[in-house]
C-alpha positions as CSV (number, residue, x, y, z in Angstrom):
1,X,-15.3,-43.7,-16.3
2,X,-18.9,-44.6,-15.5
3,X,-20.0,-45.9,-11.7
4,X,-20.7,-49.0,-13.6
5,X,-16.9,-49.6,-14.7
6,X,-15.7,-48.7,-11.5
7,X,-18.0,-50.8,-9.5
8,X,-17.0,-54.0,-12.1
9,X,-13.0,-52.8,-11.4
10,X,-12.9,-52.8,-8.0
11,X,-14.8,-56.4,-7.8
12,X,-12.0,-57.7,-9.8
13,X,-9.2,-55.6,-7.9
14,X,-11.0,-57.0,-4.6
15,X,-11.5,-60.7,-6.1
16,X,-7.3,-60.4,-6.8
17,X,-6.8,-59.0,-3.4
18,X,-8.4,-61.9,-1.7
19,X,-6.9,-64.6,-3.7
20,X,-3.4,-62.5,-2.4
21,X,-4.3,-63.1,0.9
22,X,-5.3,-66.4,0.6
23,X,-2.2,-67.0,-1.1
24,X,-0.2,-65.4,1.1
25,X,-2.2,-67.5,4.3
26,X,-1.2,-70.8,2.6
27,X,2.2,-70.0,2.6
28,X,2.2,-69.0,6.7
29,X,0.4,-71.8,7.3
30,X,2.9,-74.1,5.5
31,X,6.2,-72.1,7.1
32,X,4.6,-72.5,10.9
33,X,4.3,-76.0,10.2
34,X,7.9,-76.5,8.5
35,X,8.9,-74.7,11.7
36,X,7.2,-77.2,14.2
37,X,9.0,-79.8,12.1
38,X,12.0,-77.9,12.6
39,X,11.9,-77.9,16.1
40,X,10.9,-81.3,16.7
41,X,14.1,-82.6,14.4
42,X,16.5,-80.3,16.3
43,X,15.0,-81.4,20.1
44,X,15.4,-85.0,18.6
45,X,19.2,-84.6,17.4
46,X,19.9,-81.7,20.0
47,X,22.1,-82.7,23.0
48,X,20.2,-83.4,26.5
49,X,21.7,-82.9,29.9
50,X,21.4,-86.1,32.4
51,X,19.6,-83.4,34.9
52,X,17.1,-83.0,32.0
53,X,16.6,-86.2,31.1
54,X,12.5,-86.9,31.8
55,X,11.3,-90.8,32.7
56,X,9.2,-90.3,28.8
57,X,13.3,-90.1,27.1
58,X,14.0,-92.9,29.1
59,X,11.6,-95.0,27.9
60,X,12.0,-93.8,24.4
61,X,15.3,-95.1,24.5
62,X,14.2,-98.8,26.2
63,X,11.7,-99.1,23.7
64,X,11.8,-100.1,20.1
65,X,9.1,-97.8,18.5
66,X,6.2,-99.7,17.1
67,X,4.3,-96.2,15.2
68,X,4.3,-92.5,15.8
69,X,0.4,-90.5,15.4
70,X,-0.5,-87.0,15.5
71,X,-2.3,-85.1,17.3
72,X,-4.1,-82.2,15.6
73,X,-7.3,-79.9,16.5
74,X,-10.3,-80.9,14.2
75,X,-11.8,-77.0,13.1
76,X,-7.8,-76.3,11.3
77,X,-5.5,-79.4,11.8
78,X,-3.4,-77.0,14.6
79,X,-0.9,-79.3,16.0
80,X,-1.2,-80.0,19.6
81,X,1.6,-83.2,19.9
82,X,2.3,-86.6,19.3
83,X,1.7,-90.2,20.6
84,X,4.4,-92.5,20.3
85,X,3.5,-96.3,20.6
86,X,5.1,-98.7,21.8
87,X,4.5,-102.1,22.7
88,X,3.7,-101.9,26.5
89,X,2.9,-98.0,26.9
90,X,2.4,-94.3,25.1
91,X,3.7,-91.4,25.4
92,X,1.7,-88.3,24.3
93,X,4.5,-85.3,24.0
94,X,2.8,-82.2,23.9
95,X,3.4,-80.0,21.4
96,X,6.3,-76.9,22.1
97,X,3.6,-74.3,20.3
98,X,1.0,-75.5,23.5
99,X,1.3,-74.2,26.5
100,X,-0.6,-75.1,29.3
101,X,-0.7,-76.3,32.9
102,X,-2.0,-79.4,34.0
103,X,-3.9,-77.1,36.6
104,X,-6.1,-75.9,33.0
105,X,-8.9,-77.2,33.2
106,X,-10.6,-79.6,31.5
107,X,-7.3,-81.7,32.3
108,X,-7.0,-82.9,35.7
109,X,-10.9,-83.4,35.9
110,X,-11.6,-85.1,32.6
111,X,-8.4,-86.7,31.2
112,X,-7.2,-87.6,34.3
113,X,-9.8,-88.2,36.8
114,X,-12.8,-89.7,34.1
115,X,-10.2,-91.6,31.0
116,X,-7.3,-92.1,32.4
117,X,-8.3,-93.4,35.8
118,X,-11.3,-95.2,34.7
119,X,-9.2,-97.4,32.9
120,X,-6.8,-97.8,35.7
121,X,-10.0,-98.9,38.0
122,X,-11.3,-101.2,35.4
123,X,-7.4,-103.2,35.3
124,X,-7.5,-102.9,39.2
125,X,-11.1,-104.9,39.2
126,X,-9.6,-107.9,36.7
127,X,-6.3,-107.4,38.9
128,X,-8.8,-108.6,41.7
129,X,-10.8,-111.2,40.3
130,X,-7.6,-112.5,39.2
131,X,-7.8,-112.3,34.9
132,X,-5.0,-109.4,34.8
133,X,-1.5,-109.5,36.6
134,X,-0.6,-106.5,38.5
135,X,2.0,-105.3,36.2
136,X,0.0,-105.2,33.6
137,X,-2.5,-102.5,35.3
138,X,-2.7,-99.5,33.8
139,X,-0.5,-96.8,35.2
140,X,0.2,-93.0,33.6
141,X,2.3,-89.9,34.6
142,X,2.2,-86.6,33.8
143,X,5.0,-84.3,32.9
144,X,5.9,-80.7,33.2
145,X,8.8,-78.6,32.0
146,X,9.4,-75.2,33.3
147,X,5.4,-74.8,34.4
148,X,4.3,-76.3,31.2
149,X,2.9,-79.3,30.4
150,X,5.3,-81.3,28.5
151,X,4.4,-85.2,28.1
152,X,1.7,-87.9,29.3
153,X,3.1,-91.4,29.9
154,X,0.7,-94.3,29.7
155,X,1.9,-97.8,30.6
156,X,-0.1,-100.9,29.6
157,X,-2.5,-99.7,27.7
158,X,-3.1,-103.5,26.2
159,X,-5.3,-102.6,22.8
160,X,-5.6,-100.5,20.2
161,X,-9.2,-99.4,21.0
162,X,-7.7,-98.2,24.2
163,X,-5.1,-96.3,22.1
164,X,-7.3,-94.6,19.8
165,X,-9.9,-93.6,23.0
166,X,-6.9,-92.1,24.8
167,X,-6.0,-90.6,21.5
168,X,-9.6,-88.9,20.7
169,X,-9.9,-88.2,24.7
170,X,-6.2,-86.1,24.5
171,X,-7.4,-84.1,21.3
172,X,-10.7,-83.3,23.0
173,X,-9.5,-82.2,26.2
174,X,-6.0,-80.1,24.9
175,X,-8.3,-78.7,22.8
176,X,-10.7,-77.1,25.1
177,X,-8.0,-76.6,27.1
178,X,-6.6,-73.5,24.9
179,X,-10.1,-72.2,24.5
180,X,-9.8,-72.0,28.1
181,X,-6.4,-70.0,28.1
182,X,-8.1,-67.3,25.0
Protein backbone atom coordinates (compact mmCIF):
# COMPACT_ATOMS: atom_id res chain seq x y z
CA UNK A 1 0.00 0.00 0.00
CA UNK A 2 1.33 3.38 -0.82
CA UNK A 3 1.44 6.49 1.92
CA UNK A 4 -0.96 7.92 -0.55
CA UNK A 5 -3.66 5.08 -0.10
CA UNK A 6 -3.38 5.02 3.38
CA UNK A 7 -3.54 8.68 3.90
CA UNK A 8 -6.96 8.66 1.48
CA UNK A 9 -8.19 5.40 3.91
CA UNK A 10 -7.87 6.84 7.03
CA UNK A 11 -9.73 10.29 5.84
CA UNK A 12 -12.55 8.14 5.01
CA UNK A 13 -12.21 5.76 8.14
CA UNK A 14 -12.04 9.23 10.22
CA UNK A 15 -14.87 10.97 8.09
CA UNK A 16 -17.11 7.51 9.17
CA UNK A 17 -15.91 7.81 12.66
CA UNK A 18 -17.11 11.34 13.11
CA UNK A 19 -20.42 10.95 11.47
CA UNK A 20 -20.60 7.75 14.34
CA UNK A 21 -20.10 10.15 16.90
CA UNK A 22 -22.34 12.56 15.63
CA UNK A 23 -24.81 9.96 15.29
CA UNK A 24 -24.29 8.58 18.36
CA UNK A 25 -24.58 12.53 20.12
CA UNK A 26 -27.97 12.93 18.40
CA UNK A 27 -29.28 9.99 19.95
CA UNK A 28 -28.02 11.19 23.78
CA UNK A 29 -29.23 14.24 23.15
CA UNK A 30 -32.69 13.00 22.22
CA UNK A 31 -32.79 10.21 25.34
CA UNK A 32 -31.74 13.21 28.00
CA UNK A 33 -34.53 15.03 26.69
CA UNK A 34 -37.20 12.04 26.55
CA UNK A 35 -35.93 11.73 30.14
CA UNK A 36 -36.68 15.35 31.31
CA UNK A 37 -40.10 14.61 29.64
CA UNK A 38 -40.19 11.62 31.66
CA UNK A 39 -39.72 13.15 34.75
CA UNK A 40 -41.84 16.03 34.40
CA UNK A 41 -44.97 13.50 33.35
CA UNK A 42 -44.29 11.32 36.42
CA UNK A 43 -43.91 14.57 39.06
CA UNK A 44 -47.25 15.64 37.29
CA UNK A 45 -49.20 12.25 37.85
CA UNK A 46 -46.96 11.16 40.96
CA UNK A 47 -48.67 11.40 44.41
CA UNK A 48 -47.77 14.59 46.61
CA UNK A 49 -47.91 14.71 50.35
CA UNK A 50 -50.00 17.81 51.97
CA UNK A 51 -46.54 18.61 53.91
CA UNK A 52 -45.13 18.99 50.41
CA UNK A 53 -47.53 20.72 48.91
CA UNK A 54 -45.66 24.32 47.73
CA UNK A 55 -48.00 27.78 47.42
CA UNK A 56 -46.92 27.37 43.11
CA UNK A 57 -49.20 23.59 43.29
CA UNK A 58 -51.69 25.48 44.99
CA UNK A 59 -52.22 27.84 42.54
CA UNK A 60 -51.84 25.48 39.79
CA UNK A 61 -54.80 23.86 40.93
CA UNK A 62 -57.01 27.42 41.50
CA UNK A 63 -56.02 28.33 38.11
CA UNK A 64 -57.32 27.29 34.75
CA UNK A 65 -54.08 27.24 32.61
CA UNK A 66 -54.15 29.81 29.94
CA UNK A 67 -50.43 28.44 27.98
CA UNK A 68 -47.32 26.59 29.15
CA UNK A 69 -43.55 28.15 27.42
CA UNK A 70 -40.15 26.82 27.78
CA UNK A 71 -37.44 27.86 28.93
CA UNK A 72 -34.23 26.80 27.16
CA UNK A 73 -30.46 28.19 27.02
CA UNK A 74 -29.80 29.93 23.61
CA UNK A 75 -25.90 28.39 22.67
CA UNK A 76 -27.80 24.39 22.70
CA UNK A 77 -31.52 24.61 23.60
CA UNK A 78 -30.50 22.99 27.40
CA UNK A 79 -33.62 23.09 29.26
CA UNK A 80 -33.58 25.18 32.31
CA UNK A 81 -37.76 25.13 33.21
CA UNK A 82 -40.98 26.24 32.41
CA UNK A 83 -43.47 29.24 32.70
CA UNK A 84 -46.92 28.47 33.12
CA UNK A 85 -49.44 31.33 32.48
CA UNK A 86 -52.20 32.04 33.85
CA UNK A 87 -54.51 34.74 33.84
CA UNK A 88 -53.51 36.79 37.01
CA UNK A 89 -49.81 35.32 37.64
CA UNK A 90 -46.67 32.86 36.40
CA UNK A 91 -45.05 30.48 37.65
CA UNK A 92 -41.52 29.72 36.38
CA UNK A 93 -40.71 25.88 37.70
CA UNK A 94 -37.15 25.34 37.41
CA UNK A 95 -36.00 22.67 35.73
CA UNK A 96 -35.08 19.18 38.05
CA UNK A 97 -31.59 18.89 35.73
CA UNK A 98 -30.75 22.71 37.43
CA UNK A 99 -29.55 23.04 40.41
CA UNK A 100 -28.91 26.10 42.09
CA UNK A 101 -29.37 28.34 45.06
CA UNK A 102 -31.05 31.48 45.02
CA UNK A 103 -27.77 32.66 46.94
CA UNK A 104 -26.02 32.06 43.03
CA UNK A 105 -25.40 34.83 41.87
CA UNK A 106 -26.56 36.70 39.24
CA UNK A 107 -30.07 35.83 41.04
CA UNK A 108 -30.92 37.73 43.96
CA UNK A 109 -29.07 40.92 42.51
CA UNK A 110 -30.42 40.92 38.98
CA UNK A 111 -33.63 38.97 38.75
CA UNK A 112 -34.77 39.85 41.89
CA UNK A 113 -33.50 43.14 42.99
CA UNK A 114 -33.24 45.01 39.12
CA UNK A 115 -36.72 42.88 37.08
CA UNK A 116 -38.59 41.71 39.35
CA UNK A 117 -38.69 44.55 41.84
CA UNK A 118 -38.54 47.25 39.37
CA UNK A 119 -41.80 46.21 38.26
CA UNK A 120 -43.15 45.87 41.73
CA UNK A 121 -41.94 49.71 42.25
CA UNK A 122 -43.41 50.92 39.07
CA UNK A 123 -47.26 49.20 40.23
CA UNK A 124 -46.55 50.69 43.76
CA UNK A 125 -46.06 54.34 41.94
CA UNK A 126 -49.62 53.97 39.85
CA UNK A 127 -50.93 52.18 43.23
CA UNK A 128 -50.18 55.88 44.55
CA UNK A 129 -51.24 58.13 42.06
CA UNK A 130 -54.32 56.09 42.17
CA UNK A 131 -54.43 54.35 38.27
CA UNK A 132 -53.67 50.67 39.74
CA UNK A 133 -55.56 48.96 42.73
CA UNK A 134 -53.44 47.47 45.37
CA UNK A 135 -54.16 43.99 44.46
CA UNK A 136 -53.23 44.30 41.37
CA UNK A 137 -49.43 45.29 42.32
CA UNK A 138 -47.11 43.08 41.32
CA UNK A 139 -45.96 40.65 43.96
CA UNK A 140 -43.40 37.33 43.42
CA UNK A 141 -42.00 34.53 45.64
CA UNK A 142 -39.35 32.44 45.34
CA UNK A 143 -39.13 28.72 46.06
CA UNK A 144 -36.68 26.24 47.29
CA UNK A 145 -36.74 22.46 47.75
CA UNK A 146 -34.16 20.71 49.69
CA UNK A 147 -31.45 23.81 49.15
CA UNK A 148 -32.47 24.08 45.54
CA UNK A 149 -34.21 26.42 43.77
CA UNK A 150 -37.36 25.02 42.71
CA UNK A 151 -40.07 27.67 41.41
CA UNK A 152 -40.61 31.57 40.91
CA UNK A 153 -44.19 32.82 41.48
CA UNK A 154 -45.24 36.05 39.85
CA UNK A 155 -48.66 37.53 40.61
CA UNK A 156 -50.09 40.27 38.44
CA UNK A 157 -47.97 40.53 35.92
CA UNK A 158 -50.95 42.45 33.75
CA UNK A 159 -49.33 42.12 29.91
CA UNK A 160 -47.74 40.03 27.72
CA UNK A 161 -44.69 42.31 27.19
CA UNK A 162 -44.21 41.93 30.92
CA UNK A 163 -44.40 38.10 30.32
CA UNK A 164 -42.06 37.78 27.72
CA UNK A 165 -39.36 40.37 29.66
CA UNK A 166 -39.68 38.22 32.74
CA UNK A 167 -39.30 35.34 30.40
CA UNK A 168 -36.01 36.63 28.42
CA UNK A 169 -34.77 38.12 32.09
CA UNK A 170 -35.22 34.26 33.69
CA UNK A 171 -33.23 32.57 30.65
CA UNK A 172 -30.49 35.28 31.00
CA UNK A 173 -29.93 35.12 34.48
CA UNK A 174 -30.39 30.95 35.10
CA UNK A 175 -28.22 30.90 32.55
CA UNK A 176 -25.26 32.72 33.81
CA UNK A 177 -26.17 31.33 36.83
CA UNK A 178 -24.68 27.65 35.92
CA UNK A 179 -21.66 29.33 34.37
CA UNK A 180 -21.29 30.46 37.76
CA UNK A 181 -21.56 26.92 39.42
CA UNK A 182 -18.73 25.27 36.39
Amino acid sequence: MSTETDVKELAELKEKLEDKVRSLQEELDASKRILVLIDRLLSEKSFVKAAEVTPAMQAEEKAEVAEKRLLKRAKDGFLLGEVTVYPEQLIISISPEVRLSQSTPPFRSYFLGKILTQMREEDDKLRREGRLAADKVLSFEVEEKDGRLSAIVIKNYRDQQRIKHIMDNATWTLTRMLEKQT
